[in-house]
N, C-alpha and C positions, 0 to 999 in steps of 0.2 A: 333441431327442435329440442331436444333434450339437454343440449347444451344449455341452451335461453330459457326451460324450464329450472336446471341449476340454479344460472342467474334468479333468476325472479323468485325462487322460492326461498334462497339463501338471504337474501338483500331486502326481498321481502317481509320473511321470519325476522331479522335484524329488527327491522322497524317493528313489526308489530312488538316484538317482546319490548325495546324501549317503550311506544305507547302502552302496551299494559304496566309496566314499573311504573311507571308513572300516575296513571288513573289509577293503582292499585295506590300506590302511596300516599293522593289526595283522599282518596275514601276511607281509608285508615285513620287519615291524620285529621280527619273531621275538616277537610277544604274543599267539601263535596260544590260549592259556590263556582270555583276554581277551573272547573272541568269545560265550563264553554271556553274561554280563553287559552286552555289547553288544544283541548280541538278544534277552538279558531287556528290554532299554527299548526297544527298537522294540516288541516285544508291548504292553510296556503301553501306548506311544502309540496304538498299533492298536484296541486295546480300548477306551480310554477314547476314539477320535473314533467308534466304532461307537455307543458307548453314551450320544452325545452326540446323533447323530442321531436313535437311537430316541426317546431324551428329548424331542423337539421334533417327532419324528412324533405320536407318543405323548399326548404330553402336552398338544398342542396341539388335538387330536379330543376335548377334554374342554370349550372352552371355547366362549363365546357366540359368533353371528355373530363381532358386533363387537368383540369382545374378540380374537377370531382373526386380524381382517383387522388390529386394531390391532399384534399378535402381528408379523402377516406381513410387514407396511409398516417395521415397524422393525426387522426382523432383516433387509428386503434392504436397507434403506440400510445397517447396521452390514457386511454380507456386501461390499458392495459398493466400503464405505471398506478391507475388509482386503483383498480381492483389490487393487485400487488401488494398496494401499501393497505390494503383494508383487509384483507387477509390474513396477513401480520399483526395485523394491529388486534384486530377481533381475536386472532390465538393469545395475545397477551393478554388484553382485556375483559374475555369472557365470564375467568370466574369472580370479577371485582364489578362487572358491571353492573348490578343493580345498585351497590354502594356507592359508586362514583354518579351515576343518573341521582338518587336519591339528596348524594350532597348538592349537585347543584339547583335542584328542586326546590330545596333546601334556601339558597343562595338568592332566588329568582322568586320567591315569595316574602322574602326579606325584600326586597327592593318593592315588587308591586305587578299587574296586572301585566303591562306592556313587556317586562321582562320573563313573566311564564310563557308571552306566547313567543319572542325570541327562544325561549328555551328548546321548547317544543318543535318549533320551528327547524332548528339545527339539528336537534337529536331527528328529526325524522328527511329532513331537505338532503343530507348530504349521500346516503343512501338512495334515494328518489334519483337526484341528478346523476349519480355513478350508475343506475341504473338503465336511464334512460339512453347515457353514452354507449354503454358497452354492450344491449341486445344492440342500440342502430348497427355500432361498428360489426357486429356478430352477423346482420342482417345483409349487411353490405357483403359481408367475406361471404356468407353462404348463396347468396346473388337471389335470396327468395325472401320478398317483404313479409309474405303473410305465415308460411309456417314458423319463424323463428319468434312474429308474435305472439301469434297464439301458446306458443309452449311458454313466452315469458309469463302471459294472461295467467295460466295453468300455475304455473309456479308461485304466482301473487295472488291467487284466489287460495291456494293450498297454504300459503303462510299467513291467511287472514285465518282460515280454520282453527290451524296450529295456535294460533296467539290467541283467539279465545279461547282454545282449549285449555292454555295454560292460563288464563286470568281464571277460568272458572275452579282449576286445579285438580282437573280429568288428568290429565297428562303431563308427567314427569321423564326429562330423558336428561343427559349428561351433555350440557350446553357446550363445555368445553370440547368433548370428542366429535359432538355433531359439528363444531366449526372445523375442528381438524382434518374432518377425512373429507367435509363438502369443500374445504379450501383447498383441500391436497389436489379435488376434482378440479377447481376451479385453476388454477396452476396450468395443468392440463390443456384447460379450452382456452386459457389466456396466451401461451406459445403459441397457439392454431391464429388465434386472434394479429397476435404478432408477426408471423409470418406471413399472413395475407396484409396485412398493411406494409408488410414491405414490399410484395407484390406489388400493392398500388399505386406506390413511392418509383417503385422503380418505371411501369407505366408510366407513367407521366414524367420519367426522362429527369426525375428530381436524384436517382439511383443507376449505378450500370446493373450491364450483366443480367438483362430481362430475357435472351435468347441463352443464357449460359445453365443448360437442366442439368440439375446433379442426376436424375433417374427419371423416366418416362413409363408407366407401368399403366399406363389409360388401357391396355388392350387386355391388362390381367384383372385390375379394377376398375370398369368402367365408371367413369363420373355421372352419365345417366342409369347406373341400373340399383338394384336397390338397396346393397349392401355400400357401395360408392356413395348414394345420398346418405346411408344413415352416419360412415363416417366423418362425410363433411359437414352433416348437421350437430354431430354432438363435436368430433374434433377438432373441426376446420379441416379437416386433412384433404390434399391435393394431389393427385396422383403423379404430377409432373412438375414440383417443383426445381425454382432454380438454384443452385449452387450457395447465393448468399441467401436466400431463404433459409436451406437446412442447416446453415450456421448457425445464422441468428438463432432460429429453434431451440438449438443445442447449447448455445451459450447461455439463452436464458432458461431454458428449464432444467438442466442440470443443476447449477447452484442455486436458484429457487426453491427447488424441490430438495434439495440436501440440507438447503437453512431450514425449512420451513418445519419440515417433517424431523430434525435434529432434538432432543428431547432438550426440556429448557433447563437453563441455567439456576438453580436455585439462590432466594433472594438472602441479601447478607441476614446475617441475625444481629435485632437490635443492639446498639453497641452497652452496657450497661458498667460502666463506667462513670462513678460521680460528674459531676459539674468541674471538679477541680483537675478533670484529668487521668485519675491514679485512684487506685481503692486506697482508704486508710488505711494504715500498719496499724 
């Protein structure tokens, strides 16, 4: 549950801080007009990642065993390469992101009406659909529908607070650090994520070596008692996993986790250099 609270409040915050940059920048910039077309494309991002999940809740209760687990195994590895790449991406982007939302605002009111709510649209859709993939798959590994929503709920009511807070400008915190240590978290529940999709993979005979346990420890931590749920609800963690489970694990959280949290690379300095080349003599 705390895992999917993560989620949702991370993914969640994301989006609300874009929507406020944005409603902050048309109200400043005197395009107060602007704002239904704005919120016409968050609705529809809204709606179309709700009705991406039920598609996959849904749709997914219709098929065989193995067709399902094959279903589940490779929606959390794909769930697992986007959270990945958005984690990354948000530690690069976080202290430039209001300036880069702003140019394209910028962009998309130069052109016209249908291109603010594409704007909108994007900045808030791509967050929604990665969202809606990675509790299902989270829901699937943890084999219980209703608590891993509810904690996502928790964590998207918490990041609607958070983003009015800061439009109304109560609340000041270091954007860039808070993405740093809730991606370092997220990192974490995404190996758990990954591992039970290979699970699943392997289930369904798509993977060997489903009977092959690297450690069986069910009798030290029971999976029904309540320190075993709270594990497998925030880590995914398995008391008996197999052999190419804790590989994969390991292969992808270790250099994950060493890129991610690795301090960054500072950017060149402008080259200052005439046009010709070479400073005059």
């Amino acid at each position: 549950m705390f895992g999917n609270f993560l989620i949702g409040l991370r993914e969640g915050l994301e989006a609300s801080l874009v929507v406020c940059i944005l409603v902050a920048y048309l109200v400043k910039t005197g395009n107060r007009r602007q704002l239904p077309p704005l919120w016409a494309g968050v609705g529809i991002a809204v709606t179309l990642s709700l009705a991406f999940g039920a598609l996959l809740q849904f749709g997914s209760s219709t098929l065989t065993f193995q067709a399902k687990e094959a279903l589940g195994g490779t929606l959390s590895i794909l769930s697992v390469g986007l959270v990945t790449w958005m984690v990354f991406w948000m530690r690069r982007t976080a202290r430039h992101l209001k300036s880069e939302l702003q140019d394209k605002l910028d962009a998309a009111l130069a052109v016209g009406t249908g291109a603010l709510v594409v704007t909108s649209f994007f900045a808030v859709g791509r967050e929604g659909l990665e969202t809606s993939l990675f509790i299902w798959t989270a829901a699937q590994a943890t084999g219980d529908g209703i608590r891993p929503l509810i904690g996502a709920l928790l964590g998207l009511a918490t990041s609607v607070v958070l983003g009015w807070l800061f439009y109304k400008g109560a609340l000041r915190i270091n954007l860039a650090r808070f993405f740093r240590w809730t991606g370092a978290m997220l990192v974490v529940v995404a190996a758990g994520v990954l591992a039970y999709g290979i699970h699943d993979l392997q289930e369904a005979d798509l993977l060997p070596g489903l009977h092959d346990l690297a450690f069986d420890i069910s009798t030290t931590i029971p999976p029904d008692s309540w320190y075993g749920t709270l594990l497998k609800g925030v880590f995914n963690f398995q008391p008996d996993p197999t052999v190419l489970q804790v590989i994969v694990w390991a292969l992808y959280l270790t250099p994950v986790m060493g890129f991610f949290l690795a301090p960054e690379r500072p950017r060149p300095a402008p080259n200052t250099q005439t046009a010709a080349g070479a400073p005059a003599e």
